[in-house]
Steps between C-alpha positions, in 0.01 A plus 500: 500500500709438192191662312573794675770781314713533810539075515520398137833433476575382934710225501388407828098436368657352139654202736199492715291502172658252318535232799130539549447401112758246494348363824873427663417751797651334862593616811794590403343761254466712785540813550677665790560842663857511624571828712907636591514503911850600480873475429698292715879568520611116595901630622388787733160305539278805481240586228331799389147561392408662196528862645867411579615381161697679281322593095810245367411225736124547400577489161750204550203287680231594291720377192554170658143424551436590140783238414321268741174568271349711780246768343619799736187688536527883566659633852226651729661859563384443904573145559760314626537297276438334107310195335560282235309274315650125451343230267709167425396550162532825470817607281619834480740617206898490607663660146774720533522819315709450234700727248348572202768618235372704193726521203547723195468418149916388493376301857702700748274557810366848473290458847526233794191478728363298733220295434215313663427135392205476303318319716545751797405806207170273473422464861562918508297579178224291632469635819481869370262350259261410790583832616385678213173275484418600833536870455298458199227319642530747815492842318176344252217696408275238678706469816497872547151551474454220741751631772321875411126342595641341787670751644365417826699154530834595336797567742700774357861419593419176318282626209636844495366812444137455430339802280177497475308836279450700829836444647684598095 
């Protein structure tokens, strides 16, 4: 998989890959699915499923997980609910955003921004990098010509519009 454009750069198969070369894989390596039932109120001792939250309180929980090193994985628009992804050794990045004060020649600030650790700009940059790779490798002369001959087996709303010489 990390051979792959769209996985060259997961942090999730770099920790799987190097516990299987390091040979320190356990049990506890494992991997688990963790899914949101709901939110429980513990005063008025009533809870809410994800339908009945509010955007701040879904922002607010999916935050915490992150902080917990949960990998929230996208929301289902249809479902009741959201997974995560939880890995003792998996470690997310916690930086703040920082100010980032740029100063004239005399060394006044000129501009204040806000600013990204490096670490979190590398985890960004290489995730549009395996991005990029994938459209690449996608939209190839090779893997066009392939989907085109095969016409009969691609699925268009995953492969897209297929155009073959009678259809333009």
């Amino acid at each position: 998989m990390m051979e792959s454009p769209y996985g060259a750069n997961s942090i999730i198969l770099k920790l799987l890959s190097d516990l299987h070369e390091t040979g320190e894989y356990t049990n506890d390596d494992k991997i688990e699915l963790v899914s949101l039932v709901g939110l429980k109120d513990s005063k008025k001792r009533v809870g809410k499923d994800y339908f009945g939250i509010t955007p701040l309180e879904d922002f607010i929980i999916k935050m915490n997980m992150t902080m917990r090193d949960m990998l929230v994985l996208p929301t289902m628009a249809d479902k009741k609910t959201y997974y995560t992804l939880r890995m003792k050794r998996l470690k997310l990045s916690h930086d703040l955003i920082t100010y980032n004060d740029i100063l004239d020649n005399e060394g006044q600030v000129k501009h204040r921004g806000l600013r990204f650790s490096d670490a979190t700009l590398k985890r960004f940059f290489n995730y549009f990098l395996d991005e990029y790779n994938s459209l690449l490798q996608y939209y190839d002369k090779d893997n066009i010509a392939a989907l085109v001959s095969g016409e009969a087996n691609a699925i268009e709303n995953y492969h897209g519009n297929i155009y073959t010489t009678e259809s333009g």
